[in-house]
Each structure stands twice: as structure tokens, then as C-alpha cells.
N, C-alpha and C positions, 0 to 999 in steps of 0.2 A: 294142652295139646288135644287135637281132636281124634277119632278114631281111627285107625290105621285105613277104613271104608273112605273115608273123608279126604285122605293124603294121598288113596290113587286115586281119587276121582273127584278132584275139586273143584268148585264153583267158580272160582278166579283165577286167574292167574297173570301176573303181569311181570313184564319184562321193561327195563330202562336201556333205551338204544340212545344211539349220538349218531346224530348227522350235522354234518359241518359244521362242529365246533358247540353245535345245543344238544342238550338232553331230553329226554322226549321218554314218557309212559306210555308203553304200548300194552292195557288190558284188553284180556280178551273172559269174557265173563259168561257161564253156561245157562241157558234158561232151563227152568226144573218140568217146562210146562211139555217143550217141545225135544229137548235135549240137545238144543243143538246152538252153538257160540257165535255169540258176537263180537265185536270188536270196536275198541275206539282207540284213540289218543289225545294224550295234551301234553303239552310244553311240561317242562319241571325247573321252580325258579333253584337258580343258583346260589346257595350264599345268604340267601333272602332275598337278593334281587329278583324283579320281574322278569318271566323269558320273555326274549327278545322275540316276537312269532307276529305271523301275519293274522292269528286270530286268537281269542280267548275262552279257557276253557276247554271245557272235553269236547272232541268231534267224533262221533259215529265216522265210522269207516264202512264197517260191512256187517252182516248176520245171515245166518241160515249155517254156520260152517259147521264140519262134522269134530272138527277136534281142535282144540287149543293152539297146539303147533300150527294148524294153515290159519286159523286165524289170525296168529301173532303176523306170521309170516307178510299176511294181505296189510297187516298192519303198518309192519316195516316198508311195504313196497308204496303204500298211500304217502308213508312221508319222505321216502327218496324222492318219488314222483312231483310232492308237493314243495320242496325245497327252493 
């Protein structure tokens, strides 16, 4: 376990959402340079099988955000939009 320092204020953070029926990684990961989170997503295979998705791989969503939460958040709204 890392330092209690580490566990409020972490580098990553990712959440698994589902949108119609797929599972979907939405990280949102903090740069040490500027402070502030970006975001991506990618599919998550099922079972072993491949997601079924219109692309592969992680896709950049957004950066510059000031906190984790609106970054997941822009996350989630990337792949409703993109569904």
C-alpha cells in the first residue's frame, strides 16, 4: 500500500462504465508536470473475447481538467455521444 499522501491525491484513476450492453475503461490520469487530468477510453474485452467497438485501443478524449471527477465525467459523455 502507498502512503496515505498517494491515496488522496492519486495519479489514476479509472472507472468501468457500460453503455449499451459494452464495457468501457474510462481513465482519467494526472500529469505531475502541470497538475492537471486527462482522459481517455477504451473498450474492455469480455470473457476474453474482443470488444465489439468502432475502434481499437485507448482514445484520448480530453486534458487540461482540473480534477478526476470532470474528467471521468467528460469521459462518460465522449462515449454516450460516441455510441
Amino acid at each position: 500500500m502507498g502512503s496515505a499522501c498517494e491515496q488522496l491525491n492519486p495519479s489514476q484513476v479509472d472507472e468501468t462504465v457500460d453503455v449499451s450492453g459494452c464495457s468501457y475503461l474510462v481513465t482519467a490520469k494526472r500529469h505531475s508536470d502541470s497538475g492537471t487530468w486527462s482522459v481517455s477510453v477504451e473498450a474492455v474485452a469480455i470473457d476474453g473475447d474482443p470488444p465489439q467497438t468502432a475502434w481499437d485501443g485507448e482514445i484520448p478524449v480530453g486534458a487540461g481538467f482540473g480534477s478526476p471527477t470532470s474528467a471521468l465525467a467528460a469521459g462518460k459523455s465522449w462515449l454516450v455521444a460516441h455510441q
